[in-house]
Each structure stands twice: as C-alpha cells, then as structure tokens.
N, C-alpha and C positions, 0 to 999 in steps of 0.2 A: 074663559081661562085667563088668568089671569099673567102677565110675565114674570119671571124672577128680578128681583130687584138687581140691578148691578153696583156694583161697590165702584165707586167714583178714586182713580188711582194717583196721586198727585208723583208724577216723576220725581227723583232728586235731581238737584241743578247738576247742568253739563260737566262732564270729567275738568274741562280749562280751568274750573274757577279755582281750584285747591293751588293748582301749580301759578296762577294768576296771581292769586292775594298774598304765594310766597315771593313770586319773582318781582311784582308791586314796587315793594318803599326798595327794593336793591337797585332797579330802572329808575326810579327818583333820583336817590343815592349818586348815582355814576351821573344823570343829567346835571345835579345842581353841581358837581362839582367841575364839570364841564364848563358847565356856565357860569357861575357865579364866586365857586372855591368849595374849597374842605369844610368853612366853617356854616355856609350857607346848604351845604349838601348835607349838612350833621343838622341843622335844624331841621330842615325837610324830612330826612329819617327818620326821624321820633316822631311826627303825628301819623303820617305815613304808614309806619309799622303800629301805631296803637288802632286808627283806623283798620288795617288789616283783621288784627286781631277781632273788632270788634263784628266784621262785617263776615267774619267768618264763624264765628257766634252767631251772629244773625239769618246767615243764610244756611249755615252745615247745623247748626246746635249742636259745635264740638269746634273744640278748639285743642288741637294736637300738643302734647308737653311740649315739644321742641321749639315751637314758634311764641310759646307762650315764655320759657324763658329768657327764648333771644330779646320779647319786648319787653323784658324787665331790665335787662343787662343792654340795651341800646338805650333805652330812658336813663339808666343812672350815668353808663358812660358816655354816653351825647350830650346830657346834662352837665357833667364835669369837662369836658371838651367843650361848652358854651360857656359857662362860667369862668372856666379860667384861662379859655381862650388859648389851648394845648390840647393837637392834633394829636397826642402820645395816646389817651386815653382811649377814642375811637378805635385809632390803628392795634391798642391794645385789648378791644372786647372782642374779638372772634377767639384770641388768645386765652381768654380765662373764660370762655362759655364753652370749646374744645375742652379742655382742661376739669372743665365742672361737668361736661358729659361723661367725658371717660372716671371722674372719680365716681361719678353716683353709681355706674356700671359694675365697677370694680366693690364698692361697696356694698352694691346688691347681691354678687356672688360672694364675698365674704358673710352674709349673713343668708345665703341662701336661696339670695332671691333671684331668678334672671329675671330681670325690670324687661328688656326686651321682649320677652312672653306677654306680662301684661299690655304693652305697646302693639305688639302684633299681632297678639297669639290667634286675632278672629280672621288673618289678613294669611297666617301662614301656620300649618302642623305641621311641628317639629320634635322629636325625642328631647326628653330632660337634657342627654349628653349635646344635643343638635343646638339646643340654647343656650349651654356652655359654654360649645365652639363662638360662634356665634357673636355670642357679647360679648367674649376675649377680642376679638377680631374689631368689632366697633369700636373700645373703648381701643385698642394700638391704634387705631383707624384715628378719631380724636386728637391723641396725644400726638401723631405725626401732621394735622391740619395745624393744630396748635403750633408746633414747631417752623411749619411751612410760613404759616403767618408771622412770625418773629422773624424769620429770613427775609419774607419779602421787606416787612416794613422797617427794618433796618437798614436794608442796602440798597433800596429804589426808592425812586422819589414817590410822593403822595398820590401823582396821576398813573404811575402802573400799579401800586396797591389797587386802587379806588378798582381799576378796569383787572386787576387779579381777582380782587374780593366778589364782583359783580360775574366777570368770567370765568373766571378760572377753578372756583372753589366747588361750583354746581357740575360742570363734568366730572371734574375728577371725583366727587362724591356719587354720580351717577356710573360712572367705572367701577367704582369700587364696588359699589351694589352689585351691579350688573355678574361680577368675579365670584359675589357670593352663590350665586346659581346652583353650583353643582354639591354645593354643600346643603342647600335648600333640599335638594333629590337625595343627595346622600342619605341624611337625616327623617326624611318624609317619613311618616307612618304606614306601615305596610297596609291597603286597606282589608285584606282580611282578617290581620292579625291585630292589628292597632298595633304594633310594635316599630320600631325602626328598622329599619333593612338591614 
C-alpha cells in the first residue's frame, strides 16, 4: 500500500517583514541625520527606500501602491533636495504624497470607484455605503497629515521634523486606523444575508 503523497507547504515569510521593510529607510532617515545632517540622511533615504521596494518584490511578490509611491516621490524629492542642496523639498514630500492620497481617493469616488475596496477588499468585507464612509475618512485623514506636516516643518527646526516624521506620523496613523474599528463592524456584511447590518 502505498502512502499518499503530501504536498510539500512552503510558509510565507514572518508577519515583521512587511512592517520591517516599511519602518527600514525611516530608521536610516532619523540615524543619518543624527549622525551626519539632513543632507546625508536624504541620500541614505533613497536607496534605502528603493532597496525596500525591491526586496519586498522579492520576498512578498507584491509591492503595496502606498510604499510604491512614496519611492517615487522620495527619489524625485531627495533627488531635488541633493541637487540643489534645499531641505524644503524633503520637508515637503510627505506634503504632496498626503495630498496626492487623498486626491486619488476623492477622485475615485467621483467617478465611482472606492479605490480602497480594491486595496483592501480581500483584507476586509464592507457594504458599497461602508467604502464610502470609509475613503471619505482616509482621504480628510491625508489632507490633515498633510497639513500636520507644513506645521511641523515650518515652525521647528529639521531635528524634530526628522524625529516627528520617523515618530510621530506611524502612531497617529496607527490611531486613526485603530478609531476606524467600529465602522469596520458597522458596515460588515451580515453573514447570512450578505448585506450590511
């Protein structure tokens, strides 16, 4: 008699890596400018982050939209922050990548799309009206990080940006998720009915 064959199951890599290869070139970021300045922690950044990107193409075979714009918008704005040797540019790309989240958000429900559904929708079931809510709330969400970040880096100096942008930006964005919870339940689909509650 012979055995049944077993299917040989290759795990996916450990939950740290995804939050790893995000928090990565931000831990560079805050060290080089520690050590060395803004301008040397702006070069570090950008391989750092394209690094990322690629290593998590290599190990996930998926690279998330969000980290994938951010390393386009740190490459041109770190790029112009090395070249012309002005911190404004860095200090101002969290500024117009908030800004370009919440617009794309907002333009997806103008044409109908909640873009969030497609980002989530295998991660979370929600009612059409639940992904309304939803991406209304991310995209203000956005537009007040946006805002947050013109405040800091206008009125403190470049070493509490560096240590806001590195600290400060990852809780409160982690808050804010967290707040969305009970709209998650709200919205849920009834499992008998498939409808929303």
């Amino acid at each position: 008699m012979t055995r049944p064959e077993t299917v040989e199951r290759h795990p996916g890599p450990p939950e740290w890596v995804r939050p790893a290869l995000e928090l990565g070139p931000l831990v560079i970021f805050f060290i080089g400018n520690w050590k060395l300045g803004i301008f040397w922690a702006t070069g570090l950044f950008i391989p750092a982050t394209l690094i990322s990107v690629a290593i998590s193409w290599i190990i996930l075979r998926n690279v998330p939209v969000m980290p994938l714009v951010t390393a386009v918008f740190v490459t041109v704005f770190g790029g112009l922050t090395l070249w012309l040797q002005d911190d404004v540019f860095i200090k101002m790309k969290p500024t117009i990548v908030n800004l370009a989240f919440a617009g794309i958000l907002v333009a997806g429900l103008y044409f109908r799309r909640t873009l969030l559904k497609y980002a989530f929708g295998t991660v979370f079931q929600l009612s059409e009206e639940g992904w309304r809510v939803i991406t209304w709330r991310w995209a203000v969400f956005f537009v007040f990080l946006a805002v947050l970040n013109e405040v800091v880096w206008r009125n403190f100096s470049t070493d509490f940006w560096v240590s806001f942008k590195v600290f400060g930006i990852m809780p409160i964005t982690m808050l804010f998720a967290v707040a969305q919870l009970p709209l998650l339940k709200k919205y849920a689909p009834d499992e008998e009915t498939g409808e929303a509650a």
